[in-house]
C-alpha positions, 0 to 999 in steps of 0.5 A: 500500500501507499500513503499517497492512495489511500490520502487520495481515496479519502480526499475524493469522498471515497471510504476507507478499508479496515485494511488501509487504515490499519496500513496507516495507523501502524506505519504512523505509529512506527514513525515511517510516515511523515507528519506532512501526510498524516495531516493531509489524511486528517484534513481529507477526513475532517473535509469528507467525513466518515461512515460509520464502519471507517470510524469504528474501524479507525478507533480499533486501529488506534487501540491496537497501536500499543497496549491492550489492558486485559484484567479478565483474569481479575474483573470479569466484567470492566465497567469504565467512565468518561467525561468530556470535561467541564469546569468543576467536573471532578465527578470520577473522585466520587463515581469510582469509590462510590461504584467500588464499594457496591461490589463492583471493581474498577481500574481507571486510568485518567489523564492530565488536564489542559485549559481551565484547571487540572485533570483528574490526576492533578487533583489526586496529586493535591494528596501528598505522595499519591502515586499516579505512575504504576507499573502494570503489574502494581495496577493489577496488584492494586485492583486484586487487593483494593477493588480499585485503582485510579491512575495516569495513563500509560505512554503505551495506550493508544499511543497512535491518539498521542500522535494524532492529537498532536497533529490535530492540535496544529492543522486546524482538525480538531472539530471533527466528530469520527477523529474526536469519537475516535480518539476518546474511545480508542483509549477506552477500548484499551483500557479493556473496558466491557461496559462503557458510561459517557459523560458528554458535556454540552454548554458554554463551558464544554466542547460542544456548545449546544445539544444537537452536536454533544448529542451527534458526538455521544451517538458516534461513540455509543455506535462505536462501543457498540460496534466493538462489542462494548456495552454503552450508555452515553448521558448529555449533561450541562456545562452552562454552570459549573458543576458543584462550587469548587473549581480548582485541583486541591479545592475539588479534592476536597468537594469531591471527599465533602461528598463522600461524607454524605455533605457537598453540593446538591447538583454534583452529588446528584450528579455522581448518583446518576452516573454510578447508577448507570455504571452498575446497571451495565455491571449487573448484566441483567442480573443485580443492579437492574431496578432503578429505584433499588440502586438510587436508594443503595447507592445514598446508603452508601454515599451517607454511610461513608463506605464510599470514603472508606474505599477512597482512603483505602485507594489513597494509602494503596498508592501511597498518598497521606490518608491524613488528608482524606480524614481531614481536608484541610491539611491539603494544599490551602492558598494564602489570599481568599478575596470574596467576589460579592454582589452589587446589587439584590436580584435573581442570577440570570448567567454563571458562564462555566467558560469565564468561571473556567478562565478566572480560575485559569487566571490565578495558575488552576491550569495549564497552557500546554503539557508539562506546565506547572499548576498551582494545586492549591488555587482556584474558586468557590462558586455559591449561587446558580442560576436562578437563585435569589441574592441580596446586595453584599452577599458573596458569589464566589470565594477567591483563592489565590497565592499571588495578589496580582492575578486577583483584579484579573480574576475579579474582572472575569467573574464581573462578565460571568456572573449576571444580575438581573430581576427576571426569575429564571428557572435553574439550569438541567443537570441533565438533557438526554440519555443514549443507550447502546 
């Protein structure tokens, strides 16, 4: 086969072969294609599209380009997450303890944040001595021993998306619906998931901003899961608002253990119920799990009877962190200057823009430009109010948290344009607008 073909193929609109893209997926991966032609298949795709059998085919290839996790011999049957991201989305450090402690195991390995504040990773990172590079045999260790590990992504899964992401990255393709879908599922599907949940943002403070393209995203991906022999729910959820108060690595970390203590935000709490519902629904297999109303009401028990926490700390000390921490959340990384935003004037809030709450925790050093940029752990915001709620002048709408005074009008400037005042009652914004099911 030759590159030039194959680019050629696709540039007139024609559909790929498992055969060719599997050509040059591992030629690419293997580095004996150019980057200049992997871009030019990229934007033939990006320009013509992908039927459903090339974007299936495209994700297989992407997770065959390194490692296969195989925990078979461990979890009969793998039950994974994923979130498309959003501001104050720290949902996983409660889904998987809470979800672990019903029975179900789950290994997880999540990846960095870019943009507005840290990923997964960053926030367990705020927990002194948390270990997030394992060897293969210490994550299996871990989930044999705890039923649950939560970890950072190994160099070898999928390392063909390392690659192309880098390129989509610089030639202008990454909106693109078969190479987003692919791209994330292809590290599902390594990560030897058999039941997949999905976590699709959509709003001003996610990827896709409005429902019709989340809702497209989500149905390629469960087609995808499906077509792959995988289990998939996929639920759309807003990212108008932030998601819970905290935005922010050590500030989420501690929500996310205020709701394992029963306590924490109402939204982000009913958030991380729905979402572990969905996920033993899929490991019951038509067997246990399967009622609605049985799980919800099992899955309180556990979130207000802190075996949920129990399993976090057990997860903290197995990968070595300082489960002081978990204990007592204020002994995890605190900023020196906390500065109230408060409100001018009495009325309804109208707007709580996720995107510029994102950015005025991204002003204060949140989140990272770029890979391998620090964070500061300790940083962020507490956001009050949503949509909706009633406020009187003077009362405070965000807490600041800050370790340089500079960047404090900067961050006060963006809350004045996120946050909106007005005396028209507005209804509060859905957590959720749609469920997909494979």
């Amino acid at each position: 086969m030759r590159a030039i073909d194959i680019i050629a193929r696709k540039r007139d609109g024609e559909a790929l072969t498992r055969e060719e893209i599997n050509w040059f997926i591992d030629a690419y991966t293997r580095g004996s294609l150019p980057d200049y032609q992997a871009s030019a298949l990229l934007m033939a795709i990006f320009l013509r599209g992908m039927t459903r059998e090339e974007t299936v085919n495209l994700t297989v290839a992407m997770a065959q380009s390194g490692d296969v996790l195989d925990l078979s011999d461990i979890i009969p049957y793998s039950v994974d997450k994923h979130s498309s991201g959003g501001v104050g989305d720290k949902t996983t450090l409660v889904v998987l303890p809470l979800v672990a402690s019903c029975g179900v195991p789950v290994a997880k390995m999540s990846g960095r944040g870019l943009g507005f504040s840290g990923g997964t990773i960053d926030k367990l990172e705020s927990i002194s001595g948390y270990r997030v590079n394992l060897t293969n045999e210490e994550f299996r260790q871990l989930v044999r021993e705890n039923g649950i590990v939560l970890t950072g992504q190994s160099a070898d899964l999928a390392p063909a998306d390392g690659k192309l992401y880098a390129l989509r990255d610089v030639t202008a393709t990454v909106p693109c619906l078969p190479l987003i879908a692919s791209s994330i599922m292809s590290k599902k599907i390594a990560a030897g998931a058999n039941g997949i949940v999905l976590d699709v943002k959509v709003g001003c403070g996610a990827f896709m901003t409005n429902l019709d393209d989340a809702r497209a995203l989500a149905q390629i991906m469960v087609e995808i899961g499906v077509d792959a022999g995988r289990d998939m729910i996929a639920v759309l959820s807003d990212m108008n608002q932030p998601l819970g108060c905290a935005v922010g690595n050590a500030l989420e970390m501690a929500e996310a253990i205020e709701c394992l203590h029963g306590d924490g935000p109402e939204d982000f709490r009913e958030h991380c119920l729905q979402v572990a519902g969905y996920m033993l629904r899929l490991a019951g297999q038509g067997e246990r799990w399967m009622d609605a109303g049985e799980v919800r009401a099992y899955l309180e028990q556990q979130l207000d009877n802190r075996e949920g926490l129990k399993v976090l700390r057990k997860m903290v000390v197995g990968q070595g962190g300082d489960a002081r921490q978990v204990d007592d959340p204020s002994l995890l990384p605190q900023a020196r200057i906390v500065h109230a935003f408060t409100a001018a004037r009495s009325g309804f809030v109208q707007q709580v823009a996720a995107d510029l709450i994102g950015e005025a925790s991204f002003d204060l050093g949140a989140g990272r430009e770029k890979k391998g940029d620090p964070v500061d752990l300790a940083v962020g915001l507490k956001v009050h109010k949503k949509v909706g709620d009633r406020i009187e002048a003077g009362q405070t709408l965000v807490t600041v948290y800050a370790n340089d005074e500079k960047k404090v009008p900067g961050c006060l400037s963006r809350l004045e344009e996120a946050i909106e005042v007005g005396d028209q009652i507005v209804d509060p914004l859905p957590l959720f607008y749609d469920t997909l099911y494979g």
